[in-house]
C-alpha positions as CSV (number, residue, x, y, z in Angstrom):
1,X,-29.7,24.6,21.1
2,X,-30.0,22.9,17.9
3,X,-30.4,25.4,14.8
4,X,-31.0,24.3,11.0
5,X,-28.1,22.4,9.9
6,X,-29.3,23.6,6.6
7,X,-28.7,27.4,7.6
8,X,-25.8,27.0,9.1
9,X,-24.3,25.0,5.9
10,X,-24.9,28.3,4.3
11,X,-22.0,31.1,3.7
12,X,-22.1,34.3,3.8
13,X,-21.5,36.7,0.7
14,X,-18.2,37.6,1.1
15,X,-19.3,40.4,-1.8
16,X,-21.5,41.8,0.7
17,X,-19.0,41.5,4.0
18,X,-15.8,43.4,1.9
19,X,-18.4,46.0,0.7
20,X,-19.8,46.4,4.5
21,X,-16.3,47.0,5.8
22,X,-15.3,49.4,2.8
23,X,-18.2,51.5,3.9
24,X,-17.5,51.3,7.3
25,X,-13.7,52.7,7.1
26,X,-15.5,55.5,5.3
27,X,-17.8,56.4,7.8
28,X,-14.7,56.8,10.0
29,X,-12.7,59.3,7.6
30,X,-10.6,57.0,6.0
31,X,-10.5,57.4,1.9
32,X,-11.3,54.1,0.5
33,X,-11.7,53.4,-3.0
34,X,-14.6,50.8,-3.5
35,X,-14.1,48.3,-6.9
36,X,-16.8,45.9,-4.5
37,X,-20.4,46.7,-5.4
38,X,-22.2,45.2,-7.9
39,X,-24.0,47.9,-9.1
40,X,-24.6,50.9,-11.5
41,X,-23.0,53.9,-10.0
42,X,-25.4,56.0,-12.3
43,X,-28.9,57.1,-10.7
44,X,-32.0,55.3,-11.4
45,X,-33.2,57.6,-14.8
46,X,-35.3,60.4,-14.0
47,X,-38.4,59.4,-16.0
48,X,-38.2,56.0,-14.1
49,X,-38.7,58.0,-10.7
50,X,-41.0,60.1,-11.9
51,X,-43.6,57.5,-13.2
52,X,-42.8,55.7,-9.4
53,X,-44.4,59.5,-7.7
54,X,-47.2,58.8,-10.4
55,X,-47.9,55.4,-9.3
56,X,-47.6,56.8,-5.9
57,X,-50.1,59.9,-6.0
58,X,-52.6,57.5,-8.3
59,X,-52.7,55.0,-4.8
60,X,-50.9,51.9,-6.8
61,X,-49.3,51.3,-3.4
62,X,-51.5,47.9,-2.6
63,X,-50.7,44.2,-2.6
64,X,-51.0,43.2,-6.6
65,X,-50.9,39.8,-7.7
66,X,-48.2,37.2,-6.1
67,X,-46.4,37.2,-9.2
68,X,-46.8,40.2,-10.7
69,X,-48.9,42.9,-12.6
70,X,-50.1,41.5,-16.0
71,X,-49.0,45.4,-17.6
72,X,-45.2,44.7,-16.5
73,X,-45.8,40.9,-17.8
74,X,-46.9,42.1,-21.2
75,X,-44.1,44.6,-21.1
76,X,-41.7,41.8,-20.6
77,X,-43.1,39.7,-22.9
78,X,-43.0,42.5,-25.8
79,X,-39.8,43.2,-24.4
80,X,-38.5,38.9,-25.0
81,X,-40.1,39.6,-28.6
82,X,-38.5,42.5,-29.7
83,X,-35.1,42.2,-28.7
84,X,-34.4,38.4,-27.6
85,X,-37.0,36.7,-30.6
86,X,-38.7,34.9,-28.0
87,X,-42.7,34.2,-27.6
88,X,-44.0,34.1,-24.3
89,X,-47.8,34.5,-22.7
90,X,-48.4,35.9,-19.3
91,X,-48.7,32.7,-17.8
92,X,-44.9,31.9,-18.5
93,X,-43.7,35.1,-16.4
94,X,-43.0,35.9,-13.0
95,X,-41.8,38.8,-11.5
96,X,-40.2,38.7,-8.4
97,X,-37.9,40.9,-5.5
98,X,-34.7,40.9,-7.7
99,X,-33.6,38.2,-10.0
100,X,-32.1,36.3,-6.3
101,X,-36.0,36.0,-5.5
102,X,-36.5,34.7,-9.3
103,X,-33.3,32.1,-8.8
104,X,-34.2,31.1,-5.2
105,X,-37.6,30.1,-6.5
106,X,-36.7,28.5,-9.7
107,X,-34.0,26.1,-7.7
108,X,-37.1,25.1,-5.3
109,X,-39.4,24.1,-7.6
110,X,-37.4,22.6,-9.7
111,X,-34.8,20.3,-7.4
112,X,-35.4,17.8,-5.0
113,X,-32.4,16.2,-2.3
114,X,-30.0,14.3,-4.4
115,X,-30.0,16.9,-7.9
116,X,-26.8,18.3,-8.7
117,X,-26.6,21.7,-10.9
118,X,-23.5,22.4,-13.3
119,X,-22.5,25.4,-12.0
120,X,-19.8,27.3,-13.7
121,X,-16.6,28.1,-12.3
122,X,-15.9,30.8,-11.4
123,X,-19.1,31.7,-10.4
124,X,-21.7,34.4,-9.1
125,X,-21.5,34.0,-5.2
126,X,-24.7,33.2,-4.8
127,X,-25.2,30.4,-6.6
128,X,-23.7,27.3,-4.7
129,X,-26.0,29.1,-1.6
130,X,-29.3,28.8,-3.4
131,X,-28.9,25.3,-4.9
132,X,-27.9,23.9,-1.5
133,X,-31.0,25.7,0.2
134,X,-32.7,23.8,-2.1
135,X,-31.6,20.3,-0.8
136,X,-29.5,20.0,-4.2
137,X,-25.7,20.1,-4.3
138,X,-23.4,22.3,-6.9
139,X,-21.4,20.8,-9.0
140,X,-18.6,23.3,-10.1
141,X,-17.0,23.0,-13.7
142,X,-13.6,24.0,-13.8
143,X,-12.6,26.3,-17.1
144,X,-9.5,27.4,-18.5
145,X,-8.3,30.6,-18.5
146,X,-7.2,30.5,-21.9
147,X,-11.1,30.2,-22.9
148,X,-12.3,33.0,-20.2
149,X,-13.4,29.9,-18.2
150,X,-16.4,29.4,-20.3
151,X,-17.7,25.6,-20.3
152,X,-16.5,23.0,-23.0
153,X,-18.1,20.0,-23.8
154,X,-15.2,18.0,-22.8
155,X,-15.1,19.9,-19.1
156,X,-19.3,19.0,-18.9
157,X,-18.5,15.4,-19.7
158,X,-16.6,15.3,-17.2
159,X,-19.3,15.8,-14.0
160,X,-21.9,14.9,-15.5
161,X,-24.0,12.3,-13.8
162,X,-27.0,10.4,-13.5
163,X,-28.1,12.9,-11.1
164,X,-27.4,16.3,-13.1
165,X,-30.7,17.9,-13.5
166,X,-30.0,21.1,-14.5
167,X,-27.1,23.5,-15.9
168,X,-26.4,27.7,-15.3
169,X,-25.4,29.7,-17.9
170,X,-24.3,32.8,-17.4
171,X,-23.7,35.3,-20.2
172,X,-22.7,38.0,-20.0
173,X,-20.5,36.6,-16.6
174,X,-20.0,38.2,-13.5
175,X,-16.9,37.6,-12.5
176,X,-15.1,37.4,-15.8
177,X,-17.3,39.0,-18.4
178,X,-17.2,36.7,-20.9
179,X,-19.8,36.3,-23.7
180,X,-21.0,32.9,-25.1
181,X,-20.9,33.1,-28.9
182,X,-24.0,31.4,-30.6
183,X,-21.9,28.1,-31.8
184,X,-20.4,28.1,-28.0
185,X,-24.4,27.9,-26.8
186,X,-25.4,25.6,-29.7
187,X,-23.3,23.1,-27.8
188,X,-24.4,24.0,-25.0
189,X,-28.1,23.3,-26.2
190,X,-27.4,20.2,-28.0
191,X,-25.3,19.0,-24.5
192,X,-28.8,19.7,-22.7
193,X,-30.6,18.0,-25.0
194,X,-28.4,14.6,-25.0
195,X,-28.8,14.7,-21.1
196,X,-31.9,15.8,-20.4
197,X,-31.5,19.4,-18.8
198,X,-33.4,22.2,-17.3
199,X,-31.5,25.1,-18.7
200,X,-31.0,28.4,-16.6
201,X,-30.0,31.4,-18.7
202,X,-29.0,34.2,-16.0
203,X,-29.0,37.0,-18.5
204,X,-28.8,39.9,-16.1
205,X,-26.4,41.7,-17.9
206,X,-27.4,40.9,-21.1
207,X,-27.6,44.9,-22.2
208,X,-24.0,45.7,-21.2
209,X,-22.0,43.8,-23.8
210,X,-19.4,45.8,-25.9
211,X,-17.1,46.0,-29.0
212,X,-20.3,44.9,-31.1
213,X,-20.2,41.5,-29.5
214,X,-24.6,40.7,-29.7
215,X,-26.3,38.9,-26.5
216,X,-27.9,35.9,-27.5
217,X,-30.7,34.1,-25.3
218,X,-29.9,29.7,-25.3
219,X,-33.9,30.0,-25.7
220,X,-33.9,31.4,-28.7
221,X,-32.0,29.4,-30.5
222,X,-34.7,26.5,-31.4
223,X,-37.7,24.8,-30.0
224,X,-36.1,22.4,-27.7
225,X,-33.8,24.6,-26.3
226,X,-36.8,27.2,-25.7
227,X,-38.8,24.6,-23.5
228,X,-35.8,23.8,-21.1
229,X,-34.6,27.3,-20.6
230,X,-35.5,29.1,-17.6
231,X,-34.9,33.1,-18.7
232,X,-33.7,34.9,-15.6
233,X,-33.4,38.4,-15.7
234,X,-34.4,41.9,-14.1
235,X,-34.0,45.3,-13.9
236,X,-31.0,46.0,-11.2
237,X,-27.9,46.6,-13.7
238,X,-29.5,47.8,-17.1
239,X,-31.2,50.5,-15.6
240,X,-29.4,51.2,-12.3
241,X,-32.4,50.2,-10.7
242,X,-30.8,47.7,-7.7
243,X,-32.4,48.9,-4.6
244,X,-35.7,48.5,-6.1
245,X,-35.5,44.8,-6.2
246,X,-37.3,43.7,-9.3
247,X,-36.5,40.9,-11.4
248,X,-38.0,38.1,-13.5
249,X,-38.6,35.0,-15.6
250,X,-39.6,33.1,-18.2
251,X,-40.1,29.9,-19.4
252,X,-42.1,26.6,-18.9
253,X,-45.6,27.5,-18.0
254,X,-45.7,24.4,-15.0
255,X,-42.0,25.9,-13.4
256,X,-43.4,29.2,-13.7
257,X,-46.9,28.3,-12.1
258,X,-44.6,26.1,-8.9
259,X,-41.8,29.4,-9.0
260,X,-45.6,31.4,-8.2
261,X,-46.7,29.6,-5.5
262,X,-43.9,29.1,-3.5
263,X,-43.4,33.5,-4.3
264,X,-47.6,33.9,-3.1
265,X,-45.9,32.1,0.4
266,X,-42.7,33.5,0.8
267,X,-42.8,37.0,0.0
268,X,-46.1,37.5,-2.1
269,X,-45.9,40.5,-4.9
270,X,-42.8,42.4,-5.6
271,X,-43.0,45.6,-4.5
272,X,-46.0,47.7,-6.4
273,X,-44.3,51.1,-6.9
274,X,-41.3,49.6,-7.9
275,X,-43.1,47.2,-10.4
276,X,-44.6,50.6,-12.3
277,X,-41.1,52.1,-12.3
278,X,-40.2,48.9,-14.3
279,X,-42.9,49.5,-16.7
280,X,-41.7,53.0,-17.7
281,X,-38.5,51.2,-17.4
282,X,-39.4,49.1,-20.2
283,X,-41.4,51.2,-22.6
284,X,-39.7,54.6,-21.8
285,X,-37.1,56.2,-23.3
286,X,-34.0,54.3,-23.4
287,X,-31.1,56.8,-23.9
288,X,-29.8,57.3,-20.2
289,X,-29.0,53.1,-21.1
290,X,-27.1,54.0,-24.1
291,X,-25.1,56.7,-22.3
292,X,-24.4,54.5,-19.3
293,X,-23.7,51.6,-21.9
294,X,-20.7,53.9,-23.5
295,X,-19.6,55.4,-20.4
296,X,-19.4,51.9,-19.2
297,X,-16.9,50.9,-22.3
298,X,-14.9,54.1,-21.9
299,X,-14.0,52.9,-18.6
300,X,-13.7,49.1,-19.5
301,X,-11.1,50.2,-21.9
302,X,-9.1,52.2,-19.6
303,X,-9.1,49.4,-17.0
304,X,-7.9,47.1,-19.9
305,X,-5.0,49.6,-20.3
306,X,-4.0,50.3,-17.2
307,X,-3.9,46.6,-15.5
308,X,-1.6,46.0,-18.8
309,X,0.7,48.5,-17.3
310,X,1.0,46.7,-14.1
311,X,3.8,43.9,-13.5
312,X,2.7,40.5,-12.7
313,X,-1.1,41.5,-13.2
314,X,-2.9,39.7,-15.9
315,X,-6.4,40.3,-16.9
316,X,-9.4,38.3,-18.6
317,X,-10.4,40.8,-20.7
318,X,-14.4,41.6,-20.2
319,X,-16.8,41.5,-23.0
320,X,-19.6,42.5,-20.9
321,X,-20.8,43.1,-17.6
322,X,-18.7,45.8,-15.7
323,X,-16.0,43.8,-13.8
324,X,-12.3,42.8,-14.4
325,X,-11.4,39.9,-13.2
326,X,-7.7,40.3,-12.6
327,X,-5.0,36.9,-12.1
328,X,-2.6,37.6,-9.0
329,X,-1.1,34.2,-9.1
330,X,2.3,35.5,-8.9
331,X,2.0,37.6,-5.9
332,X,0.4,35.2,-3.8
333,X,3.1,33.7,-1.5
334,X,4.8,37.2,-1.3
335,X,4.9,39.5,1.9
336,X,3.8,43.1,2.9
337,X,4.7,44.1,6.3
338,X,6.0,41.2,6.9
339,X,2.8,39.5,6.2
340,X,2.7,36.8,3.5
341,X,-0.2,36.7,1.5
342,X,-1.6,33.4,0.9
343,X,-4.5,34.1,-1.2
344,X,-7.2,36.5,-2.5
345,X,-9.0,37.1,0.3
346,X,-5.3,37.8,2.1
347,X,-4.5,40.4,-0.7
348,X,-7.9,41.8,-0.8
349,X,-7.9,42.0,3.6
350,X,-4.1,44.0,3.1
351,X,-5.4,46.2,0.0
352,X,-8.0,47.2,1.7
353,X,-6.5,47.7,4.8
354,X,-2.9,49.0,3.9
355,X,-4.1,50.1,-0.3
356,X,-7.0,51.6,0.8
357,X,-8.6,49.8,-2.0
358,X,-11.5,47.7,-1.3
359,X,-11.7,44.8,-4.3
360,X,-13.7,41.3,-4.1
361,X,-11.3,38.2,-3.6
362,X,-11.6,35.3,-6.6
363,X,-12.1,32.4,-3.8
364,X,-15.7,34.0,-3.4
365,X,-16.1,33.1,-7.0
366,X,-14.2,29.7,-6.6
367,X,-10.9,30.7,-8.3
368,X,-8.2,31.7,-5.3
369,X,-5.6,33.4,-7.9
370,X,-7.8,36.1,-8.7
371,X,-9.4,39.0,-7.7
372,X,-12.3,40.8,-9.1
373,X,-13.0,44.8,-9.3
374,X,-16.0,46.8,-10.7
375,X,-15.5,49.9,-12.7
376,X,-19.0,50.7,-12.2
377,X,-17.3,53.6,-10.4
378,X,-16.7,57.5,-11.7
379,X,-13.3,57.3,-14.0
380,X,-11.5,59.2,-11.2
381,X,-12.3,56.4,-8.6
382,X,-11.0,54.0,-11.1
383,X,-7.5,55.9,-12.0
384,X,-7.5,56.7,-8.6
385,X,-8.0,52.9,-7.3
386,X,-5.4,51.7,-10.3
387,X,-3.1,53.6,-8.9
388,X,-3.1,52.7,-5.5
389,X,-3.4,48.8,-6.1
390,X,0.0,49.4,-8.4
391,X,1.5,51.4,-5.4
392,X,0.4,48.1,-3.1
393,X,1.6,45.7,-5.4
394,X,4.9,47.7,-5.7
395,X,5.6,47.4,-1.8
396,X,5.5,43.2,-2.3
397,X,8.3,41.5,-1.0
398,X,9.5,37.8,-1.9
């Protein structure tokens, strides 16, 4: 039987598959210490739940429009204004199941067989997947560490081609959780400019940036630069709202109109409850953000500390987000058990198994010497975890 060359091109999450067998050794008694999941560890806020009962008992449980109710787009839009200096009208918004759903459109209506995208390296998993399901191929921009492997103008010039149609900016990053300044994205913008790019700003973790760094949207920082930028965003990590799948974006009014249709065929409209939940989201009160925002610093800065205090670790250290993403260059080619370990997903398959400690190897981000860990995880997971990965590395023979 023949199958889809095209789905069977495609790899699986390897974030998903560590976190999967995590869970699994748990369900069988063992005590594992998960640093895999991408996600608040915090409860959705009460008043968020609440106003999903509402929506519930007041029978807003119906299909609403493919891409989305116009209350949540005016929301988002006020929400661009306020906080991002950015003017939008409804018909520049979608809202979608997750910001994956808002990505996977945006890459088919926008790229046709041949287009490459500048993806940055390392990069969120999902990524290379998406642009290849859209008949396109990835093009992966190799960093330097001493720069937090953000891009440079010199690294873009580099792969760019006649081909390159559009660029992803990620900021703040998952894996590294760096932060592009606003000269670092003036480049940027001038770069797209020069060439010709559709810009697309995943900003997903735009309200988790610390030490009084400030988020700044590529759109906002002049007209061009606003009409190439595709906004991607959503609710998932700023309000610990991940199983309810809503995300969104924002941008040109003829993407957003093609990002619609092909939603109205694949899926049709996010889910309703969970679009009202966004709404008090939005416009509620916003302290359980702050207090996850702080508790999220507390434990950045502990992490910071503590992989410090570990030989032969070496750590980017995050301005955002909630990962580290930690260099173990020098202990790959080392044994355990009389194992060697000949890369990250090696040392992430023996510290999970042997550690107890399940952590996300770098090759899923495109960067073998390193591994990544959440602390979106109680402190006491975290000091726990630390402890056990120095205990692991500690048992490391030459």
């Amino acid at each position: 039987m023949i199958l889809s060359r095209k789905g069977e091109n495609i790899s699986s999450s390897i974030t998903l598959e560590i976190t999967a067998k995590a869970k699994a050794m748990k369900a069988n008694g063992i005590d594992i210490i998960g640093f895999g999941a991408g996600e608040p560890d915090f409860n959705t806020p009460e008043n968020i739940q609440n106003a999903a009962i509402e929506a519930m008992k007041n029978g807003l449980t119906k299909y609403t429009p493919a891409s989305g109710i116009d209350e949540l787009k005016e929301a988002i839009i006020e929400k661009f204004n306020k906080e991002n200096n950015l003017e939008y009208n409804k018909s520049q918004i979608i809202i979608s199941t997750g910001g994956k759903q808002a990505l996977a459109n945006l890459f088919l209506a926008i790229l046709n067989p041949g287009d490459e995208v500048l993806v940055p390296t390392p990069y969120w998993v999902s990524y290379p997947e998406l642009i290849k399901l859209a008949d396109a191929r990835p093009v992966f921009v190799e960093g330097e560490k001493a720069n937090s492997y953000k891009y440079t103008i010199d690294n873009l010039n580099k792969v760019i081609t006649n081909k390159t149609k559009a660029i992803i900016i990620n900021s703040p990053n998952n894996p590294t959780g760096n932060v592009y300044t606003k000269d670092e994205l003036i480049e940027l913008a001038n770069f797209s400019k020069e060439h010709n790019l559709i810009i697309i700003s995943d900003e997903m973790y735009e309200k988790l940036v610390y030490d009084g760094d400030k988020h700044i949207s590529i759109a906002s920082l002049n007209q061009d630069a606003f009409e190439r930028t595709i906004v991607v965003n959503g609710m998932s990590k700023s309000y610990a709202m991940t199983g309810w799948r809503i995300g969104y974006a924002a941008g040109n009014e003829k993407i957003i109109k093609i990002m619609s249709n092909i939603q109205s065929h694949m899926t049709s409209n996010p889910n309703s409850i969970a679009q009202y939940a966004s709404l008090e989201a939005l416009k509620g009160d916003q302290t359980p953000l702050y207090n996850m925002i702080e508790e999220f610093k507390k434990r950045r800065d502990y992490v910071i500390t503590r992989i410090a205090q570990i030989n032969e670790l070496d750590l980017i250290p995050p301005k955002g987000a909630f990962y580290a993403f930690i260099d173990i260059s020098k202990l790959i080619g080392k044994y355990i058990e009389g194992e060697k370990i000949n890369g990250s997903l090696d040392f992430c398959d023996k510290l999970l198994t042997i550690g107890k400690v399940a952590a996300i190897p770098g090759i899923a981000f495109g960067l073998d010497n390193y591994i990544r860990i959440s602390y979106a995880t109680s402190m006491e997971n975290i000091i726990v975890g630390l402890d056990r990965l120095e205990e692991f590395i500690d048992k490391l023979q030459v």
